[in-house]
Structures are given as C-alpha cells and as structure tokens.
Biopython code that builds the backbone (N, CA, C, O; Angstrom):
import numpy as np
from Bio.PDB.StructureBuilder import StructureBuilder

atoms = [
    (1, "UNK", "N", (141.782, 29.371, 9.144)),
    (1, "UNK", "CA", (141.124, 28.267, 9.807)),
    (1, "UNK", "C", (141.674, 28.172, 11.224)),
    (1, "UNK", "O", (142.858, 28.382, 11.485)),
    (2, "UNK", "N", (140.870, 27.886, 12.009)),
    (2, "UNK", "CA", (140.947, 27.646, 13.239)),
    (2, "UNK", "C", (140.750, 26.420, 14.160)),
    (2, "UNK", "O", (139.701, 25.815, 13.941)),
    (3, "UNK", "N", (141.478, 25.958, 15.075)),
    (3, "UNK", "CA", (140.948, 24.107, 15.044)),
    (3, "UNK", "C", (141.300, 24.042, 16.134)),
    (3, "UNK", "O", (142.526, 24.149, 16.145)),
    (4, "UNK", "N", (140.607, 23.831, 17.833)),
    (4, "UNK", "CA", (140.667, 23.475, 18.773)),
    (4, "UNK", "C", (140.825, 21.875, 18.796)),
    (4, "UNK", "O", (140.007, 21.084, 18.326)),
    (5, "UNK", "N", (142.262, 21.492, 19.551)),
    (5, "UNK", "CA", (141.842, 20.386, 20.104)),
    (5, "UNK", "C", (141.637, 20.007, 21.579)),
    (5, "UNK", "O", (141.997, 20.838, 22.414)),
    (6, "UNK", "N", (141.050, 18.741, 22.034)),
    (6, "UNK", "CA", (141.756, 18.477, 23.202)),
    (6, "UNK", "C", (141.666, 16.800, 23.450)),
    (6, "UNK", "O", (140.858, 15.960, 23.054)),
    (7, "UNK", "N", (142.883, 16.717, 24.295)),
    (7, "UNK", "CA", (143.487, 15.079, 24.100)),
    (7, "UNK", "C", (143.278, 14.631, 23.079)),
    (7, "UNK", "O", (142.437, 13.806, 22.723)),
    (8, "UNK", "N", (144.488, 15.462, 22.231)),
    (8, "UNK", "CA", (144.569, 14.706, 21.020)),
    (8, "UNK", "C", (143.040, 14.388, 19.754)),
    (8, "UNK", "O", (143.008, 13.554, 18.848)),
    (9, "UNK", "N", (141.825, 15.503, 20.202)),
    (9, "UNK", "CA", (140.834, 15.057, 19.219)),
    (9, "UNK", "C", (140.552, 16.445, 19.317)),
    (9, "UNK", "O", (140.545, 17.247, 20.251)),
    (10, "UNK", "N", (140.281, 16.521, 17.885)),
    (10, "UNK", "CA", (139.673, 17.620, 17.282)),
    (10, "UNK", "C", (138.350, 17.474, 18.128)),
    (10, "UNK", "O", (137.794, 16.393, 18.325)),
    (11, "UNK", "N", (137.761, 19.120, 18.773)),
    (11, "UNK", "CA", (136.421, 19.742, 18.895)),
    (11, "UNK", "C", (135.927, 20.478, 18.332)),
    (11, "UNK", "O", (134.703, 20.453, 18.198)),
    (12, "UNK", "N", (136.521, 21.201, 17.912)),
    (12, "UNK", "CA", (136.047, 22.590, 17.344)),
    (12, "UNK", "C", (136.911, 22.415, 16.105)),
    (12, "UNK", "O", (137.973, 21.813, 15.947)),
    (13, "UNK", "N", (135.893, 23.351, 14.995)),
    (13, "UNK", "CA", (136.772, 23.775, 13.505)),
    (13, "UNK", "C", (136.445, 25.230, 13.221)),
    (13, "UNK", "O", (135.290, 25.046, 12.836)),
    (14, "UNK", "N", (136.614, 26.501, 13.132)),
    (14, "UNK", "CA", (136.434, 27.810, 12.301)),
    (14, "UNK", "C", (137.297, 27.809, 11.289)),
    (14, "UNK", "O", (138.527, 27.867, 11.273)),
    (15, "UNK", "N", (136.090, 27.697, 10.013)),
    (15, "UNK", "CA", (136.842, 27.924, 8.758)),
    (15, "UNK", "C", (136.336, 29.472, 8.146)),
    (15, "UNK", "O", (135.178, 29.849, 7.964)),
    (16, "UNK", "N", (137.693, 30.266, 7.882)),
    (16, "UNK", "CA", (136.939, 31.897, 7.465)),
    (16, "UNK", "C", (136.737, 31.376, 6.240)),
    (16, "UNK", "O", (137.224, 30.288, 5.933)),
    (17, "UNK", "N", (135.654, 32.429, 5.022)),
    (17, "UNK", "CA", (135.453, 31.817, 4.197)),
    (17, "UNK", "C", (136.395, 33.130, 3.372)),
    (17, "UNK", "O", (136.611, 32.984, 2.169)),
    (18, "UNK", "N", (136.777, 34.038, 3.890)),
    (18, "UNK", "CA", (137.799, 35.397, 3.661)),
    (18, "UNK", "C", (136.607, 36.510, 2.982)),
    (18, "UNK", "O", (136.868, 37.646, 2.585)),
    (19, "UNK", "N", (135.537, 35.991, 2.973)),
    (19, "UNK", "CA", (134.373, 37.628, 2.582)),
    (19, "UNK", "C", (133.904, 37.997, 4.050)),
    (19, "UNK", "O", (133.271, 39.053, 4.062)),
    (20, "UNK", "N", (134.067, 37.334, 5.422)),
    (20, "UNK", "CA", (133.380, 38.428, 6.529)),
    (20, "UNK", "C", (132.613, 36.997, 6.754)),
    (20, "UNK", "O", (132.373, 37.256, 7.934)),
    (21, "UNK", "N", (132.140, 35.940, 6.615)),
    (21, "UNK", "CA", (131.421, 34.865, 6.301)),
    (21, "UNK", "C", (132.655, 33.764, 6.903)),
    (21, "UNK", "O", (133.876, 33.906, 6.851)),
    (22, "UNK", "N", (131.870, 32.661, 7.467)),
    (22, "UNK", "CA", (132.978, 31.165, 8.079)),
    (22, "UNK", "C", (131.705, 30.346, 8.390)),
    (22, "UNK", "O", (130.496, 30.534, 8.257)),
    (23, "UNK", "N", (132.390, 29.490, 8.798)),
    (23, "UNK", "CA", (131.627, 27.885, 9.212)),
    (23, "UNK", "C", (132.015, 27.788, 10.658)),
    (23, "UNK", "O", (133.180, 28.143, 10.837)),
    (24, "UNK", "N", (131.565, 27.520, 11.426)),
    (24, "UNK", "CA", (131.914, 26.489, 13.054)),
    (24, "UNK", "C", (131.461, 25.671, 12.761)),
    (24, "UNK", "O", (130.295, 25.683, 12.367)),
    (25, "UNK", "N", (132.286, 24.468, 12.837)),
    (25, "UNK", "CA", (131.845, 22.946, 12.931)),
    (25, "UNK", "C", (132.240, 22.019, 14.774)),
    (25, "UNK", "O", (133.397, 21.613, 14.885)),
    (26, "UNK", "N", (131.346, 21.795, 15.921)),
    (26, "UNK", "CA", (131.927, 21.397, 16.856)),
    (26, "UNK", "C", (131.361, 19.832, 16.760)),
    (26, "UNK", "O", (130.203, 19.460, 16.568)),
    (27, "UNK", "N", (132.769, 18.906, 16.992)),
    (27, "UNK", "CA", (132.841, 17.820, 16.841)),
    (27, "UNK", "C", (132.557, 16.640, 18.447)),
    (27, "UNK", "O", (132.897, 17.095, 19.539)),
    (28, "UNK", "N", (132.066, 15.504, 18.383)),
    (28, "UNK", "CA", (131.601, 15.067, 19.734)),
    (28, "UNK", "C", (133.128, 13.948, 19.822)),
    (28, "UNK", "O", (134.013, 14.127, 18.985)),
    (29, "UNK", "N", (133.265, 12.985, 20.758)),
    (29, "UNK", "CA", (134.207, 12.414, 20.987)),
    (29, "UNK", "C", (134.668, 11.303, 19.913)),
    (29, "UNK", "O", (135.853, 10.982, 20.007)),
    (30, "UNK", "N", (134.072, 10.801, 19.117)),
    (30, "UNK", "CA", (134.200, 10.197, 18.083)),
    (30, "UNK", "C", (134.775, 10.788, 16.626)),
    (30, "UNK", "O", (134.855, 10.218, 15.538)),
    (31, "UNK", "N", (135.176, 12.261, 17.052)),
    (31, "UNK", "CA", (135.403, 12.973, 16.053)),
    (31, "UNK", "C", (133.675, 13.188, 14.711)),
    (31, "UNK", "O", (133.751, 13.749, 13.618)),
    (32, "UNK", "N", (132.876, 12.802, 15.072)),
    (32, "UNK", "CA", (131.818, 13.453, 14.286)),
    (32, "UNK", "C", (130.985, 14.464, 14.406)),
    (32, "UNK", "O", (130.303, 14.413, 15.430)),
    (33, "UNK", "N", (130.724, 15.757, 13.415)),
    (33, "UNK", "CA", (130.100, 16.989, 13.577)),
    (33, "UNK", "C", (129.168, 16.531, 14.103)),
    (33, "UNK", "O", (128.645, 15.447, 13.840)),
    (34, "UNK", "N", (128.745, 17.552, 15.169)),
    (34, "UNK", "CA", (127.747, 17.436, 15.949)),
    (34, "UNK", "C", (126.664, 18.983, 15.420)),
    (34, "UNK", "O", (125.452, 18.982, 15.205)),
    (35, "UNK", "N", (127.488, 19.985, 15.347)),
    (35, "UNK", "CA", (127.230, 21.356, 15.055)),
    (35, "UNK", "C", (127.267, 21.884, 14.069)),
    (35, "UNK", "O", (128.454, 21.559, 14.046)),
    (36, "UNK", "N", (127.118, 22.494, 13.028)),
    (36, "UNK", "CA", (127.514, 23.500, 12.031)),
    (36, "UNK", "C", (126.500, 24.630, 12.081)),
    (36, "UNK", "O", (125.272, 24.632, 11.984)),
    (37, "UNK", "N", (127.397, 25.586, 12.265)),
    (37, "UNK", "CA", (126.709, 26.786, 11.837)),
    (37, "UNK", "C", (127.434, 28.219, 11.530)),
    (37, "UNK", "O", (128.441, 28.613, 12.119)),
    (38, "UNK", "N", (126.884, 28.777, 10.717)),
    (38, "UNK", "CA", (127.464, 30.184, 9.618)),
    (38, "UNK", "C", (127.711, 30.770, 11.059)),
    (38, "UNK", "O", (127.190, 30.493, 12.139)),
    (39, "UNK", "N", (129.024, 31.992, 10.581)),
    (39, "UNK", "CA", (129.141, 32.867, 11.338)),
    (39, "UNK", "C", (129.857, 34.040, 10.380)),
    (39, "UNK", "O", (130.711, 33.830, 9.519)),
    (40, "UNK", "N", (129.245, 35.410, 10.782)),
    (40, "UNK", "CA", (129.784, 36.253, 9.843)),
    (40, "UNK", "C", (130.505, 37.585, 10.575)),
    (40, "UNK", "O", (130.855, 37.249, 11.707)),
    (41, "UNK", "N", (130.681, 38.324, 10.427)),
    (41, "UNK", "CA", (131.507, 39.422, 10.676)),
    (41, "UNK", "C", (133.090, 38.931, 11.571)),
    (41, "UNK", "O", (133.397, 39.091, 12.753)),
    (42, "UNK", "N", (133.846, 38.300, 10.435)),
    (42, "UNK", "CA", (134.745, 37.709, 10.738)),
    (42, "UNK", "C", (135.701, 38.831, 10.768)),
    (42, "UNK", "O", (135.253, 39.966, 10.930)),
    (43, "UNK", "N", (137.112, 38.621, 10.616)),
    (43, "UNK", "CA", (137.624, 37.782, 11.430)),
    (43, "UNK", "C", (137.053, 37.087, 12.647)),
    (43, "UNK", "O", (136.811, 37.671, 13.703)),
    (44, "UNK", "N", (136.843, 35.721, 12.412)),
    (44, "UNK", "CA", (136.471, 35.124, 13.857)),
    (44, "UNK", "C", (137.242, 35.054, 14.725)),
    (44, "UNK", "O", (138.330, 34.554, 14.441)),
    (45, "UNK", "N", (136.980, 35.575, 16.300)),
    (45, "UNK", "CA", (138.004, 35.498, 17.211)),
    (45, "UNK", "C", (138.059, 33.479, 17.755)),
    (45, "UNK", "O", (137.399, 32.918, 18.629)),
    (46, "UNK", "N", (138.627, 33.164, 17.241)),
    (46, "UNK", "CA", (138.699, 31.785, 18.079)),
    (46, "UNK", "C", (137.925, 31.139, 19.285)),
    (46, "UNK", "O", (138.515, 30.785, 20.306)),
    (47, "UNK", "N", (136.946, 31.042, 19.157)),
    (47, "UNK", "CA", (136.808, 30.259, 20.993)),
    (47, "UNK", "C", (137.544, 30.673, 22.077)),
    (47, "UNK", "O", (137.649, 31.567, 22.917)),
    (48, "UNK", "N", (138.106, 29.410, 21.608)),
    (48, "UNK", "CA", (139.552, 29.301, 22.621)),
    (48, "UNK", "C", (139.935, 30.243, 23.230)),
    (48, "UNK", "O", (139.924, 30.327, 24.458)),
    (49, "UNK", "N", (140.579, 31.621, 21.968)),
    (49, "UNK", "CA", (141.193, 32.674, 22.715)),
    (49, "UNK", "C", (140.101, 33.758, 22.991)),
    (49, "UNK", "O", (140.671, 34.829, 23.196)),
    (50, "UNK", "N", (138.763, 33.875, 23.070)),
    (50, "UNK", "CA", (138.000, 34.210, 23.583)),
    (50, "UNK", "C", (137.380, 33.555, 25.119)),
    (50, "UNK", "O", (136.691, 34.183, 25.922)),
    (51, "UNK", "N", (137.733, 32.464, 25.220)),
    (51, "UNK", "CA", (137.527, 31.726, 26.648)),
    (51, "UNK", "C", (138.743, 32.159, 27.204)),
    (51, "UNK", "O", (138.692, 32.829, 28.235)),
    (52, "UNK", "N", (140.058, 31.833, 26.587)),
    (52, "UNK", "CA", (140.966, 32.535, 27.643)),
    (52, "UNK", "C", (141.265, 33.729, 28.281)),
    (52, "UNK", "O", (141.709, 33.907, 29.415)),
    (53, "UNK", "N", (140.949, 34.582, 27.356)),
    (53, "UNK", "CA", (140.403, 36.138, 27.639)),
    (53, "UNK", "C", (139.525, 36.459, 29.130)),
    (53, "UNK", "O", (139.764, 37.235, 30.056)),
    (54, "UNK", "N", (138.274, 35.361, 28.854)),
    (54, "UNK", "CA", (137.233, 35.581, 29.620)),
    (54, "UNK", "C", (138.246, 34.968, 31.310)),
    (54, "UNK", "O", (138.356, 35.716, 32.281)),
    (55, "UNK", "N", (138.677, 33.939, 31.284)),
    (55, "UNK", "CA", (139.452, 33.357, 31.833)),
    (55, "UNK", "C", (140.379, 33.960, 32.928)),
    (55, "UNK", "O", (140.251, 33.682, 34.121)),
    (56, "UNK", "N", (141.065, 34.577, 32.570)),
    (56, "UNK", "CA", (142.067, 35.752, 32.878)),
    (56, "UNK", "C", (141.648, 37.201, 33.342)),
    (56, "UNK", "O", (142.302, 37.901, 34.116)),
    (57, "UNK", "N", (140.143, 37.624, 32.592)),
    (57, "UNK", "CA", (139.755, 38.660, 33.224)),
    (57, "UNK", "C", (139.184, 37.978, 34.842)),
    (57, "UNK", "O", (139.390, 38.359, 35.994)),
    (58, "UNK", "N", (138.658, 37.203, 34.463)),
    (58, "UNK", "CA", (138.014, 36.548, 35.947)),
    (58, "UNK", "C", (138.740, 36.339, 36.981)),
    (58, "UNK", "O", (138.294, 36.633, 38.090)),
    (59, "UNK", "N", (139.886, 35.840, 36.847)),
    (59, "UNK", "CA", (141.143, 35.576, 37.687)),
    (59, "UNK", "C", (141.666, 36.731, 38.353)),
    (59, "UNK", "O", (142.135, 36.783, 39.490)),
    (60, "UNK", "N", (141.487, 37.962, 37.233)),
    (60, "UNK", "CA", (142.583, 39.273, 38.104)),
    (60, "UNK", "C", (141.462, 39.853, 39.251)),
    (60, "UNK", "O", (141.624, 40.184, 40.425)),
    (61, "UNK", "N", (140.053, 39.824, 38.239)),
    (61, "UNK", "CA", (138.877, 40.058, 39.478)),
    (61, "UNK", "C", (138.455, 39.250, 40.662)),
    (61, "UNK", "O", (137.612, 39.629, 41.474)),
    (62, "UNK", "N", (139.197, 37.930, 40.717)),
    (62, "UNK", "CA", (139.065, 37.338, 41.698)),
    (62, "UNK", "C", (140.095, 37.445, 42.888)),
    (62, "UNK", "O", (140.071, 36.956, 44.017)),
    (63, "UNK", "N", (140.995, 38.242, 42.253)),
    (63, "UNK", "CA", (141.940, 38.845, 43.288)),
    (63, "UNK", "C", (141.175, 39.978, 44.680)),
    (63, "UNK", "O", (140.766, 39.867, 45.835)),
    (64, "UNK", "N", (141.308, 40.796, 43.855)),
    (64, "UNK", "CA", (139.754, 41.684, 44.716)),
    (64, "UNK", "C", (139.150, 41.164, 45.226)),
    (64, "UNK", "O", (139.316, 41.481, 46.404)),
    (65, "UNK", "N", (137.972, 40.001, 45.081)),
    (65, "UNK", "CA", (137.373, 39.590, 45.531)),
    (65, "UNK", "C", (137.837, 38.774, 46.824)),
    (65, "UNK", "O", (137.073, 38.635, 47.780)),
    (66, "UNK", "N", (138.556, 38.476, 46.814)),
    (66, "UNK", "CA", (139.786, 37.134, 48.192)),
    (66, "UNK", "C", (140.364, 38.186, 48.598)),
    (66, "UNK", "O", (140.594, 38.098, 49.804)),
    (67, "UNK", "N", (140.866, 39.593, 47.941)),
    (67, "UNK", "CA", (141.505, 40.453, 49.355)),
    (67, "UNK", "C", (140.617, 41.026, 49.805)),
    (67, "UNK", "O", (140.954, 41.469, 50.903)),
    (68, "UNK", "N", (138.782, 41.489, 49.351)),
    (68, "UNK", "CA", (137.934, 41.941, 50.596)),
    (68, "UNK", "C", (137.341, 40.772, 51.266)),
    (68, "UNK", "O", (136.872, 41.022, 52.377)),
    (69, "UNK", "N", (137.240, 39.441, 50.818)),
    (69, "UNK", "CA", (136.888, 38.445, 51.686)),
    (69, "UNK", "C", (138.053, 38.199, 53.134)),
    (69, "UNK", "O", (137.804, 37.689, 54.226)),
    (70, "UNK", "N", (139.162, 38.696, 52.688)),
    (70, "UNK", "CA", (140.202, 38.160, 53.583)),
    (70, "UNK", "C", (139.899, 39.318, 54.698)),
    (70, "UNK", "O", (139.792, 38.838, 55.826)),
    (71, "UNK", "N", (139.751, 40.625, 54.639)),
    (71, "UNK", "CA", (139.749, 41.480, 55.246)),
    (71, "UNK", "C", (138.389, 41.554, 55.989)),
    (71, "UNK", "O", (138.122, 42.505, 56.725)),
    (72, "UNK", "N", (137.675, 40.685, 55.808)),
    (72, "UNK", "CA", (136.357, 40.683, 56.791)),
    (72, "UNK", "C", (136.601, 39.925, 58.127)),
    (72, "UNK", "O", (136.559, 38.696, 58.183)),
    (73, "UNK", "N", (136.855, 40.710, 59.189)),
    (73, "UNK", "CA", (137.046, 39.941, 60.574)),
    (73, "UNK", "C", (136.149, 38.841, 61.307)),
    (73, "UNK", "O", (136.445, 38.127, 62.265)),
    (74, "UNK", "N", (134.932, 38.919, 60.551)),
    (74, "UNK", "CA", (134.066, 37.930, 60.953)),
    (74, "UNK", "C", (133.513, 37.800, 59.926)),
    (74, "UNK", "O", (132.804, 38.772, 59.661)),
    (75, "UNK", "N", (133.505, 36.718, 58.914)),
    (75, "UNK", "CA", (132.978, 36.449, 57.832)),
    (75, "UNK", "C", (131.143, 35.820, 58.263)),
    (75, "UNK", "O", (131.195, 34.855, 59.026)),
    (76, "UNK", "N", (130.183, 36.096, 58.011)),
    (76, "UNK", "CA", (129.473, 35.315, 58.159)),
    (76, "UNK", "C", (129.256, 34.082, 57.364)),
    (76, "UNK", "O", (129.910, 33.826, 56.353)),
    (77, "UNK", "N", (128.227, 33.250, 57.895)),
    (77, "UNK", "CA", (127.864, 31.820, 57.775)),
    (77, "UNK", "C", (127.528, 32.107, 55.889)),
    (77, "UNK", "O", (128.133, 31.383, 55.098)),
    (78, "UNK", "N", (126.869, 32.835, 55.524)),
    (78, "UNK", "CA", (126.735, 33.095, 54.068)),
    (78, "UNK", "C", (127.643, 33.815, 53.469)),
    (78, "UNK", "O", (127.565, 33.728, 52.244)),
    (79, "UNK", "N", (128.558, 34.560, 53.897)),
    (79, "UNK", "CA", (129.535, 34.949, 53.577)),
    (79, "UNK", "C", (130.613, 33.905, 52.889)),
    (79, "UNK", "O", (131.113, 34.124, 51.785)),
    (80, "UNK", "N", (130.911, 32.704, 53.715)),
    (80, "UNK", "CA", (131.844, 31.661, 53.516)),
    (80, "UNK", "C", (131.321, 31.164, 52.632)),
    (80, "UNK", "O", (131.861, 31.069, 51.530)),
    (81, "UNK", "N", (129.906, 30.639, 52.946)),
    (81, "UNK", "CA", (129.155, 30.342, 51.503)),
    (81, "UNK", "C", (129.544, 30.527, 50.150)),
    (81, "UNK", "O", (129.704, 29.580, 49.380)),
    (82, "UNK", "N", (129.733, 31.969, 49.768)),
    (82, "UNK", "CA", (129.669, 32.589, 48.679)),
    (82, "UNK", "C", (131.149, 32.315, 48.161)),
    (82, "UNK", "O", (131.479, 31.999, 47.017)),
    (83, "UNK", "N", (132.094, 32.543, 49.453)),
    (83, "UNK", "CA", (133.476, 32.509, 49.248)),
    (83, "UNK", "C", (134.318, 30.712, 48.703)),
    (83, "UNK", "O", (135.332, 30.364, 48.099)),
    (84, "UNK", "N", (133.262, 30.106, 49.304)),
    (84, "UNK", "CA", (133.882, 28.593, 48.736)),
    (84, "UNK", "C", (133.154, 28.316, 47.206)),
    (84, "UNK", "O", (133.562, 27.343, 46.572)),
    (85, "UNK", "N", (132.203, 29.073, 46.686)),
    (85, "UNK", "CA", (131.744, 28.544, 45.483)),
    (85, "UNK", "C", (132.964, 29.975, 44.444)),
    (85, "UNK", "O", (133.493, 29.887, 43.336)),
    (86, "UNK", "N", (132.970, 30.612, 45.021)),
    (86, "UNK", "CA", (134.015, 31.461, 44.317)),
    (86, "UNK", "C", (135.201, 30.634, 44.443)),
    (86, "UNK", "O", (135.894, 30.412, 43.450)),
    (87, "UNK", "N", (135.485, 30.171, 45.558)),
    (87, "UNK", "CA", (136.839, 29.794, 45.111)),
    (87, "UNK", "C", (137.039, 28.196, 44.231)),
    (87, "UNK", "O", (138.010, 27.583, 43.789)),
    (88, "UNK", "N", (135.742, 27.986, 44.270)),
    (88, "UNK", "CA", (135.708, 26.352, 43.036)),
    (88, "UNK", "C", (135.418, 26.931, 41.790)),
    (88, "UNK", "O", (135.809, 26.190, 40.888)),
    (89, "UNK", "N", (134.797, 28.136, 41.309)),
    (89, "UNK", "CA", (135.070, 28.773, 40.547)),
    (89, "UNK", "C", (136.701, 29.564, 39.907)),
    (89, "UNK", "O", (137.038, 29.732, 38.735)),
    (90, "UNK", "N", (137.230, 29.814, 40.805)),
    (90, "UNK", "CA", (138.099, 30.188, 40.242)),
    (90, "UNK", "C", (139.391, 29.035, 40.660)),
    (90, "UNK", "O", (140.476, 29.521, 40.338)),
    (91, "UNK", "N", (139.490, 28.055, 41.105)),
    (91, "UNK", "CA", (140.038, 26.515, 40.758)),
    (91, "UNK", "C", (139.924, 26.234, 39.760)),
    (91, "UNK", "O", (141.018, 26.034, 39.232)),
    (92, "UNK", "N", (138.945, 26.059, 39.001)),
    (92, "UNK", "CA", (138.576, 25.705, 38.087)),
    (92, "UNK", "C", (139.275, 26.322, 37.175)),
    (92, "UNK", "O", (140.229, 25.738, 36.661)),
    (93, "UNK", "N", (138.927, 27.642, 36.794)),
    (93, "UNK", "CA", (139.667, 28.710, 36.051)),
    (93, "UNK", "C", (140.842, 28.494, 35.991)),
    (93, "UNK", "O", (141.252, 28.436, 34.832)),
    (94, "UNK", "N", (141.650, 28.331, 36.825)),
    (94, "UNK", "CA", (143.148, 27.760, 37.190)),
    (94, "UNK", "C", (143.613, 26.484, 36.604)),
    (94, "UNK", "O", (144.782, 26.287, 36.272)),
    (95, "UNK", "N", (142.777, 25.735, 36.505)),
    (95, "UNK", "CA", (142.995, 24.189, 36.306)),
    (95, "UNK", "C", (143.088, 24.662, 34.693)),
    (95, "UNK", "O", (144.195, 24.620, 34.156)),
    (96, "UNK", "N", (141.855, 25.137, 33.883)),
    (96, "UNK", "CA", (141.455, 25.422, 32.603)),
    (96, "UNK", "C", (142.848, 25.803, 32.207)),
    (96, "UNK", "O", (143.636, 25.062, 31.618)),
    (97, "UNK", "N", (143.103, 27.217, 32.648)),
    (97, "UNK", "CA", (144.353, 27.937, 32.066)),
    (97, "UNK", "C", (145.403, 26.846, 32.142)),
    (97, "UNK", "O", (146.091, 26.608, 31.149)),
    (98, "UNK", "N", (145.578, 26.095, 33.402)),
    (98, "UNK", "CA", (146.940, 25.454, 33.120)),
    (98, "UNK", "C", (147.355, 24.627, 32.495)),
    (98, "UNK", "O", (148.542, 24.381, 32.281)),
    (99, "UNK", "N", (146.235, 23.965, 32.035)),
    (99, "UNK", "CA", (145.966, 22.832, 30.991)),
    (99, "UNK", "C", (145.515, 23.394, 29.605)),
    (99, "UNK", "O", (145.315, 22.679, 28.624)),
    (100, "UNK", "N", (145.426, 24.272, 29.622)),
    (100, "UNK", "CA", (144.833, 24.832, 28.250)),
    (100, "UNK", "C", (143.523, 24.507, 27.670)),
    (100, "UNK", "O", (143.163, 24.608, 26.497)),
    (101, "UNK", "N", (142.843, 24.080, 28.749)),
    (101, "UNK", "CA", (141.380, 23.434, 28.289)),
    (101, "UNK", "C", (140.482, 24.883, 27.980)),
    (101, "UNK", "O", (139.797, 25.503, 28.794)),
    (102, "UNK", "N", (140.666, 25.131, 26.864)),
    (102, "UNK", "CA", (139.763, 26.822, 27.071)),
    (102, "UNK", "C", (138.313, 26.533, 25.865)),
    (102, "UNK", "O", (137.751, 27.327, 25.110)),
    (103, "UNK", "N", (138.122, 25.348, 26.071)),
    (103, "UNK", "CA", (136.781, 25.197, 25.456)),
    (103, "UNK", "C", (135.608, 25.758, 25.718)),
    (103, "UNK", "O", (134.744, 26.188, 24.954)),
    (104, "UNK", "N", (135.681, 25.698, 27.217)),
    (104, "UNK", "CA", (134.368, 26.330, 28.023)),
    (104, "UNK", "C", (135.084, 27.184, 29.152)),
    (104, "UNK", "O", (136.045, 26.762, 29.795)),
    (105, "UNK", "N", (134.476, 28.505, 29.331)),
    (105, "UNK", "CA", (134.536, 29.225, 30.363)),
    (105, "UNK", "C", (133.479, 29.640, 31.393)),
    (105, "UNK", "O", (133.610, 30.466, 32.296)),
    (106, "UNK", "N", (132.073, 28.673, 30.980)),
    (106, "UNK", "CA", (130.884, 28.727, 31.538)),
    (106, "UNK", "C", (130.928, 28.726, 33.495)),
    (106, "UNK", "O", (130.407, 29.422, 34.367)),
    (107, "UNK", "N", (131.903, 27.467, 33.472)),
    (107, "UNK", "CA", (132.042, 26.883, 34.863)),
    (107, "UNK", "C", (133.670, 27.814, 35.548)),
    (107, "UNK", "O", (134.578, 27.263, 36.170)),
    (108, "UNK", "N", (133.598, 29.189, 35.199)),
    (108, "UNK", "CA", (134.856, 29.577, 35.904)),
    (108, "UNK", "C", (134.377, 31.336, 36.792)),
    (108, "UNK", "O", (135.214, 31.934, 37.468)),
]
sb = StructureBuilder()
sb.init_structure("model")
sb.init_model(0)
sb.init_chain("A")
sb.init_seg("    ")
for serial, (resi, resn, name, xyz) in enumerate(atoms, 1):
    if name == "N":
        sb.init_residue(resn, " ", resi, " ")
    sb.init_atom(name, np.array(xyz, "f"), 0.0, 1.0, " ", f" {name:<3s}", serial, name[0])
structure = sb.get_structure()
C-alpha cells in the first residue's frame, strides 16, 4: 500500500491487491474519495515517486536550457519570453521538490 499525504491529509491511496491488480483511491480536502479506479500491471510505481522522477529529470534539463539561454549575447524580445515562463516552471519544480509536494508535476 501506498499513501500520499499532504499537510497532514491523506490524498492519494494505492492499494496492491498482490495478483498484478490495485485500487487508486484520490481523496479531496475533507478526506472523502473523490476517485477510484483499478490499476493493473503492478507493482504500482507510486505517484509521488513517479512525479519526483519526472521532477528531477526536468531540473537537470533545465540546466542546459539556462546555460544556452545565458550564452545568447542578445537575447531577443521572445527569447526572454520563453526564458521567464521556463524559469516559473522550473521555480516551481524547486519549490515541489523542496517541500515534497510531488502530487502534481503538470505545472513544472
């Protein structure tokens, strides 16, 4: 079984059922299922440590990305563009990891 929380309230539940077969149950702020649904070819990888995964790959690729942005001597007007929504993207990512919020990796 698997059980995300955050501040202190259960969101998430993966229960394996141990044949390849589990449950996800995701819970709303009141602690009541909001979700259920089968999932099979388990072991289930966790959420969580599947968002952090995603998390971390994004981060090392955002390295690359800020050392060829840095190396452009004249960035253009859409250039900066691109470079400030990347970098609230990967803030974000930062914030997630440091807090351990790895519920969602949609917004990183």
């Amino acid at each position: 079984m698997s059980t995300t929380f955050r501040d202190g309230r259960i969101v998430e539940q993966t229960v394996d059922n141990g044949d390849g077969t589990g449950t996800r149950t995701r819970y709303d702020e009141a602690g009541n299922a909001t979700t259920v649904e089968q999932v099979t070819g388990l072991p289930v990888e966790p959420p969580a440590d599947r968002n952090q995964r995603t998390i971390e790959d994004r981060l090392r690729a955002a390295l690359d990305s800020n050392k060829a942005y840095l190396a452009l001597d004249t960035p253009t007007a859409a250039q900066q563009r691109a470079q400030v929504a990347r970098l609230t993207r990967q803030t974000t990512a930062l914030i997630r990891h440091l807090l351990r919020d790895l519920t969602d990796a949609s917004d990183t």
